[in-house]
C-alpha angles and dihedrals in degrees: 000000000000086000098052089052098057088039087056102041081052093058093038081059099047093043087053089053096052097060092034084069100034093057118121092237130080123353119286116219100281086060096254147081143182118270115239130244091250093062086033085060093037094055094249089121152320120238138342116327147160134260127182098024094314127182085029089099119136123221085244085073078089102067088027108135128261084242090073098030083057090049099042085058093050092053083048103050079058104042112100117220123204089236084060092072127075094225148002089257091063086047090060087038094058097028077063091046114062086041089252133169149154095288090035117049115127096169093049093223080145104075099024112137081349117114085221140004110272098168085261126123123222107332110310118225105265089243091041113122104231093190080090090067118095111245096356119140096253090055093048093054092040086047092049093043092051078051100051084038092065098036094056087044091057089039091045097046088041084056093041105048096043088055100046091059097047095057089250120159107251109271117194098170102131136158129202139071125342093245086049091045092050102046080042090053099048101042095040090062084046085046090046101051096042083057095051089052096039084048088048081053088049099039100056088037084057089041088050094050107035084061095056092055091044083055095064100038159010107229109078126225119187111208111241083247090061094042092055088068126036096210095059092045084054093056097037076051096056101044090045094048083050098061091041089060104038083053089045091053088061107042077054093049085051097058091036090067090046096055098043089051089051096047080059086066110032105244125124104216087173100190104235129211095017120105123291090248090069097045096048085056092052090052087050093054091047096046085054088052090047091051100051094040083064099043087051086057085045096053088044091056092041091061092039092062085065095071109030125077086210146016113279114187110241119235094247111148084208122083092203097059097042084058091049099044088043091046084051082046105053086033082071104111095172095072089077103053084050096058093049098046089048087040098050081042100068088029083075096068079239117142111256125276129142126212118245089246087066099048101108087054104053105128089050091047095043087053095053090033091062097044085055094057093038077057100049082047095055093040084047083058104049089047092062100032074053095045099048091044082052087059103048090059094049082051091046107043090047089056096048081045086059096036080054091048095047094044084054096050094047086058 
C-alpha cells in the first residue's frame, strides 16, 4: 500500500511538471512555451514556440549553477510574450516602443511563433497594415517612396520652375521610380505654371524698362539681368524700340510741318547732319506745300479765266507761278458753255439779259452775247434782200407770160 502511494505522489509530480512546462504563460526551461487559446484567438500565434534562443539548449543546462539559473529566471520574469497583450494594436504599440526591429529584437517577439524574422512582431492581422510597424518592410518601402516622393517633388519644382521662367516648352520626360516620377510630375506642373507667371512679372518690368530708356535715347543698352535670358532681351527690345519709334513719329511729324510751311512759301530750308528719316519727312512736307501753293496759282488762273476774253500774263515775278496760274487758266472748261450760251442768246434776236449763273462772267457772256445778235441782224438782212429779189422774178416772169399770150393773140 506504502508502494501505490509513492508511485502515485511521483506521478502526481510529474504530472505537475509537466504542466508546469506546457502553460501559456513564461518560458519553461527549454526557452519556449505553447501559445493559449486566447492569443491563438486574438491572432498573437499559433502553437508552442521559442523565445530567447529557445530549443538551443545543451544537455550541460542540467548542472548549470544557481548563479545563471538565477539569472535565466530573472531574463524571463522581464521578457514580454505576445500572448501577454490584449491585441495586435498593443504589440505595435509596445514593438515602437521599445525602438525594435528586425536586427534588434531582445524580446523575440519577431519570430515567435514565425519560421523566420520578417521585422514583424507576433503574427499581424492579414488586413493589418504593417507600414505601422517600426522598421517593417512596408514601412521601409513606404518610408523610401515618401522619400523618392520628395525628392522628385524638390527636383520637379526646381525643373519646372527654371523652365517656366525661361520661356521653355513644358518637358515631363522624366526617369526614375514610380513614387519619384510621380512627386516630379506633380511639382514640376506647379513649378511650371509659378514660372510662367513670375516670366509674365519680368517681361512687362523689362518692357517697361526697356521704353524709358528708349525714351532718352537711341542706342540701346540691355541690363546683364535681360541678357541672361532671352526672353527677357527680347521684351526689354521691344519696349525700348517702342519708345524709339514713338519718339521717332514725332520728330517726323516735326519736320513734316516745317517742310510743309516752308513749301507754302517756297523756300527749301532742307535740315542738314540728323538722321534721313528726318530729312525724308521734311521733303515730304515740303513736297505737300508745294503742292497746295500751286494749286492755289492754278485756282487763281482758273477764276481768272471767268472774267477775261483773252489770256493776259500776270505780273509774278516768279516763272513758276505764272505756269501754274496759265495752266489753271487754259484748264477753265466753263468758259465754253458761257460763250455759247451768251452767243446762241443774242443769236435769237431776243433783248439782252443774262442769267444769274453767268454773272461773274459778264463781260465773257455780254461779247459773245452781242456777236450773236450782230449775227441775227446780218442773217435778218439777207432773208428780206432774198425775199424782195424773189418777188421781182414772180412779177417778171408773169409780164413776159402776158407779153407771150398777147403776141400770140395778135397773131
Amino acid at each position: 500500500m506504502k508502494r501505490v502511494s509513492l508511485l502515485l505522489v511521483l506521478l502526481l509530480i510529474i504530472s505537475f511538471q509537466n504542466m508546469a512546462g506546457a502553460h501559456s504563460g513564461r518560458t519553461d526551461s527549454s526557452g519556449g512555451h505553447n501559445c493559449s487559446e486566447k492569443s491563438k484567438a486574438k491572432g498573437l500565434c499559433t502553437g508552442y514556440h521559442y523565445h530567447n534562443g529557445g530549443g538551443d539548449i545543451s544537455s550541460s543546462t542540467s548542472n548549470s549553477t544557481n548563479e545563471t539559473s538565477t539569472e535565466s529566471s530573472t531574463n524571463h520574469s522581464l521578457d514580454k510574450d505576445c500572448s501577454d497583450f490584449a491585441s495586435y494594436e498593443e504589440v505595435v504599440d509596445y514593438w515602437n516602443s521599445k525602438g525594435y526591429s528586425k536586427t534588434n529584437d531582445p524580446e523575440r517577439l519577431d519570430g515567435w511563433g514565425n519560421k523566420v524574422d520578417d521585422g514583424i512582431p507576433c503574427e499581424a492581422p492579414s488586413d493589418y497594415d504593417t507600414s505601422k510597424i517600426n522598421g517593417s518592410p512596408a514601412q521601409i518601402a513606404k518610408v523610401t517612396a515618401d522619400q523618392e516622393i520628395a525628392k522628385g517633388e524638390k527636383e520637379g519644382y526646381t525643373a519646372g520652375l527654371n523652365d517656366g521662367s525661361k520661356g521653355k516648352e513644358e518637358n515631363l520626360n522624366v526617369t526614375g521610380s514610380d513614387a519619384y516620377v510621380e512627386g516630379y510630375t506633380t511639382s514640376y506642373q506647379k513649378g511650371y505654371k509659378e514660372g510662367i507667371l513670375k516670366l509674365e512679372t519680368e517681361k512687362k518690368n523689362a518692357n517697361e524698362a526697356g521704353q524709358v530708356l528708349g525714351s532718352k535715347q537711341d542706342k540701346i543698352e540691355v541690363p546683364i539681368k535681360y541678357l541672361e535670358n532671352e526672353q527677357l532681351k527680347i521684351t526689354f527690345e521691344e519696349g525700348f524700340n517702342k519708345s524709339v519709334s514713338i519718339r521717332e513719329e514725332a520728330k517726323k511729324k516735326e519736320f513734316e510741318d516745317k517742310g510743309y510751311k516752308d513749301g507754302k512759301k517756297d523756300i527749301n530750308n532742307e535740315p542738314k547732319d540728323i538722321k534721313d528719316i528726318y530729312i525724308e519727312a521734311y521733303q515730304l512736307g515740303f513736297e505737300k506745300g508745294q503742292k497746295e501753293l500751286k494749286d492755289d496759282y492754278i485756282k487763281k488762273g482758273y477764276e481768272k479765266a471767268f472774267t477775261m476774253l483773252e489770256y493776259k500774263v500776270p505780273q509774278y515775278e516768279n516763272e513758276k507761278f505764272i505756269e501754274w496760274y496759265k495752266e489753271g487758266f487754259e484748264s477753265n472748261k466753263e468758259i465754253k458753255s458761257i460763250q455759247e450760251a451768251g452767243y446762241n442768246y443774242g443769236f435769237s434776236g431776243k433783248e439782252y439779259s443774262i442769267p444769274k449763273t453767268y454773272l461773274k462772267s459778264e463781260v465773257i457772256y455780254k461779247h459773245y452775247y452781242e456777236k450773236g445778235f450782230e449775227d441775227y441782224e446780218t442773217e435778218k438782212k439777207e432773208d428780206t434782200a432774198t425775199t424782195v429779189g424773189g418777188l421781182g422774178v414772180i412779177i417778171f416772169g408773169w409780164l413776159a407770160r402776158r407779153f407771150y399770150v398777147a403776141k400770140k393773140m395778135v397773131g
